[in-house]
LOVO-247748 format. One record per residue (C-alpha): x, y, z; residue in three letters. Coordinates in pm, whole numbers, plus 50000, padded with zeros to 5 digits. Each point is the difference from the previous one (the first is absolute). Example, Ala and Ser with C-alpha at 12.3 -4.5 7.8 and 13.67 -1.06 7.14 Angstrom:
# residues 2
512304955050780ALA501375034449934SER
//
This chain:
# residues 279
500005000050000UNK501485033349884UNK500895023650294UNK499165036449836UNK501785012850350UNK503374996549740UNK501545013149714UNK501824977849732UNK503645009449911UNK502054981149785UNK503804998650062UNK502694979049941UNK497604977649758UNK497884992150333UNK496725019050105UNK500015014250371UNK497105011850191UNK500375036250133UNK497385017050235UNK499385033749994UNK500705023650334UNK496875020450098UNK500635037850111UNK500254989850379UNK503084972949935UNK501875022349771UNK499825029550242UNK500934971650301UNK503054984749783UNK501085039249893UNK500465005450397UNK501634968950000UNK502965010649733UNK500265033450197UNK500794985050378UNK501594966649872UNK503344988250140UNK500364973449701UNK498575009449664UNK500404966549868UNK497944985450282UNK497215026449913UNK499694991149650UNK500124963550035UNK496855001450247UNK498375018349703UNK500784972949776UNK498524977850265UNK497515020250019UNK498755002849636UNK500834968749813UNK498614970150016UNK503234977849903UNK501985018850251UNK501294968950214UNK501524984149683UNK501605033449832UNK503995001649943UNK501935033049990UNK499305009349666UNK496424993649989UNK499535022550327UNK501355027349804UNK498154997249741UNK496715000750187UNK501255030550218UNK500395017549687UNK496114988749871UNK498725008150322UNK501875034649979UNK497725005349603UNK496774989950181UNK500025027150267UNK501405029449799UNK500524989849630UNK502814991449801UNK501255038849974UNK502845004850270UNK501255033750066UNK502855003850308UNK502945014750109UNK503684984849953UNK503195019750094UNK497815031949944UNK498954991049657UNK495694993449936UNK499924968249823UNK497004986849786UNK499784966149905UNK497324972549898UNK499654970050231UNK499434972149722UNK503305012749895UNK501464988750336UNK498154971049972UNK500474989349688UNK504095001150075UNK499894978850299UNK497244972749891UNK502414977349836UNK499644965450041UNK503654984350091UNK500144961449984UNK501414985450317UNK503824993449993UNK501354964349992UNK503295003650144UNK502054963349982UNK502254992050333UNK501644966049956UNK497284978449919UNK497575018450090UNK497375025449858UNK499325029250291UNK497035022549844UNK499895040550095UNK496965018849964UNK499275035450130UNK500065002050394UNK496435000450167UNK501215021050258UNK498785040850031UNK504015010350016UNK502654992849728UNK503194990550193UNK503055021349968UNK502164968550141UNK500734978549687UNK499674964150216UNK497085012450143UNK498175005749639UNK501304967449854UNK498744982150262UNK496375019049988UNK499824993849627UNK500584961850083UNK496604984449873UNK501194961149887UNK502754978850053UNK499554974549713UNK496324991950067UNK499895007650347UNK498295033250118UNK501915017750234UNK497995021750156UNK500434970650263UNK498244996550333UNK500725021250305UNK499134992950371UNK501095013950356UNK503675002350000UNK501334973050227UNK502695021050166UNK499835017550333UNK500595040049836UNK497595013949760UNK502285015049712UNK499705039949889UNK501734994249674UNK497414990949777UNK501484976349771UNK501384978050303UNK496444999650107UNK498844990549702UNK502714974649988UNK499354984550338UNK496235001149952UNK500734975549704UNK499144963550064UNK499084983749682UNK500895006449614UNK497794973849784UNK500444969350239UNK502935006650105UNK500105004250383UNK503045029250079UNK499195006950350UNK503964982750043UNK501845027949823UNK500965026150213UNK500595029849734UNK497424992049691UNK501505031049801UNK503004971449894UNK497144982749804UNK500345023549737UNK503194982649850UNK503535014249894UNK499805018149644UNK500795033149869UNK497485022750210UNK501285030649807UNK498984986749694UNK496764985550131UNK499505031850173UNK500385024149677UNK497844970649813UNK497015005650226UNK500755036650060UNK499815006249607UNK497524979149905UNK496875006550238UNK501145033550188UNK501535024749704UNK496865013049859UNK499225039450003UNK498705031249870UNK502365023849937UNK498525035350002UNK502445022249792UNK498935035750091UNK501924991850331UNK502054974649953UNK498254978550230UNK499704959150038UNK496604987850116UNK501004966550142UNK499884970650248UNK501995018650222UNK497855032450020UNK496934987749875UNK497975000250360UNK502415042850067UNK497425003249648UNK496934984450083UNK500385021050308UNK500045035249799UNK497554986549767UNK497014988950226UNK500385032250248UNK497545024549969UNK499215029550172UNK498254982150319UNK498355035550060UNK498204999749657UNK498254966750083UNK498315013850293UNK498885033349866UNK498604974549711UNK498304977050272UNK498905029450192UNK497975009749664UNK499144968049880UNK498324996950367UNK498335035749978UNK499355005949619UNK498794966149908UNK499074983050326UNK502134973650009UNK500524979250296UNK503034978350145UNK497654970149855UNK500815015949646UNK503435010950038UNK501014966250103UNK498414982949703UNK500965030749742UNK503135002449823UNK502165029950004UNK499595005849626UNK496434991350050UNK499885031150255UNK501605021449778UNK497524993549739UNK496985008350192UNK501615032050090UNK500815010149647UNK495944991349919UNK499005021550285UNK502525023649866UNK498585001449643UNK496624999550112UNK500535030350181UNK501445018549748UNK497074985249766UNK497435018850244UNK502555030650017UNK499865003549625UNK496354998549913UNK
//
C-alpha cells in the first residue's frame, strides 16, 4: 500500500523515500543547526528523521538525501556567502556531481578477495586504518560487518575503534572472542596503496565552484550544508506570527504544512490583497 506521507527520489539507480518537514520541524531543526555542538550529528538526525531507508544508508547516499531534502524546503536556487563572495548555484547541479554510482572495490590479499564499499558511518575518517577498515564489507563471501557483544574485559575502552574491536565476537561463523587485538585481522598488504585505492575511488568527487576557487567536498560538505540550510530564524517567526493572525492557522496546521506550503498561502493572501487594492 502506497504511503503518500513520502516523496520518491531516484539516486544512484535506486528510488528512496523522502518525507517532507512541516513549518514546525524545519523551524525546530533551524534552532538545532544554530546551538549544535556537532553539525554532523544534527544533520544525520534529519536524515533519520526524513527518510524512510535511513537505517540502511552509506556515506554517500546520506549526502545525497541531505542535499534533496535541502531542494524540498527552499528550492534548488542557493544563494550564500563564501570568503565574502555571494554565490548562486543550482542544487541538481550539486547533485547531479555527486550521484555517481561507484562499483564496490575487489581488492585481492593472498588468496583472498576483501570487498570495500563506502563507509556507513556519519564521519569520513581522517586516519587511513581507520577508513580501510570501515569500508571493509566482505572477506571472500563472508560479511564482515560481524557480530558484536559486551566486551569481555574489565575497562570499557574510549578509543572507538578498540571498542569496536573488543565488542567483536563473531565474523561469519567464525568465533574471535580469543584474539585479543581484532585490528590484526585485517592482514599485511600495502595500506598506502589500499588507502589511495579507496580514497580515490568512492571519496574524490566534488563541485568545484570557480568564481572562488572553492572545492565542495567530503571534507566540507556538512561546513556547506550548514550555510546552506540556515535561514534567518527571525523571519520564520514573523512568518508564523502572520500565518497565525492573517490566515488563522493553528499549531495543528503548522505542524502538518510545509514551509514552502506556508509561503504559498502567504503569497495568495498577498495577491489577493492587492487584487481587492486594485479594483
Amino acid at each position: 500500500m502506497a504511503d503518500f506521507r513520502y516523496i520518491d527520489v531516484k539516486l544512484l539507480d535506486k528510488v528512496y523515500h523522502i518525507n517532507e518537514l512541516s513549518f514546525i520541524e524545519f523551524k525546530n531543526f533551524l534552532k538545532r543547526i544554530y546551538s549544535s555542538a556537532d553539525i554532523t550529528v544534527t544533520f544525520n538526525e534529519l536524515v533519520r528523521h526524513c527518510c524512510k531507508e535511513s537505517d540502511t544508508l552509506n556515506y554517500l547516499e546520506k549526502i545525497l538525501i541531505l542535499l534533496n531534502i535541502r531542494g524540498l524546503v527552499f528550492g534548488n536556487d542557493v544563494s550564500f556567502i563564501q570568503d565574502n563572495v555571494n554565490i548562486d548555484i543550482n542544487i541538481q547541479s550539486i547533485i547531479d556531481a555527486f550521484n555517481v554510482k561507484a562499483e564496490k572495490i575487489e581488492y585481492n590479499i593472498g588468496n583472498t578477495v576483501y570487498i570495500f564499499d563506502y563507509i556507513a558511518g556519519d564521519y569520513l575518517p581522517t586516519n587511513k586504518l581507520q577508513l580501510i577498515s570501515d569500508s571493509l564489507v566482505k572477506i571472500g563471501n563472508v560479511d564482515v560487518t560481524g557480530i558484536f557483544d559486551y566486551i569481555a574485559g574489565d575497562y570499557l575502552p574510549t578509543n572507538k575503534l578498540q571498542l569496536i574491536s573488543d565488542s567483536l565476537v563473531k565474523i561469519g561463523n567464525v568465533d574471535v572472542t580469543g584474539i585479543s587485538d581484532k585490528i590484526e585481522l585485517i592482514p599485511a598488504c600495502n595500506f598506502n596503496e589500499l588507502y589511495d585505492l579507496i580514497y580515490n575511488k568512492f571519496y574524490k568527487k566534488n563541485f568545484y565552484i570557480q568564481k572562488i576557487d572553492y572545492d565542495i567536498n567530503f571534507s566540507n560538505m556538512y561546513t556547506f550544508f550548514e550555510n546552506i540550510f540556515k535561514s534567518d530564524l527571525m523571519s520564520l517567526y514573523e512568518m508564523e506570527f502572520k500565518l497565525r493572525s492573517v490566515l488563522n492557522f493553528n499549531t495543528y496546521d503548522l505542524e502538518n504544512i510545509s514551509l514552502p506550503e506556508c509561503k504559498m498561502f502567504m503569497n495568495f493572501y498577498i495577491k489577493d490583497q492587492n487584487d481587492s487594492e486594485n479594483n
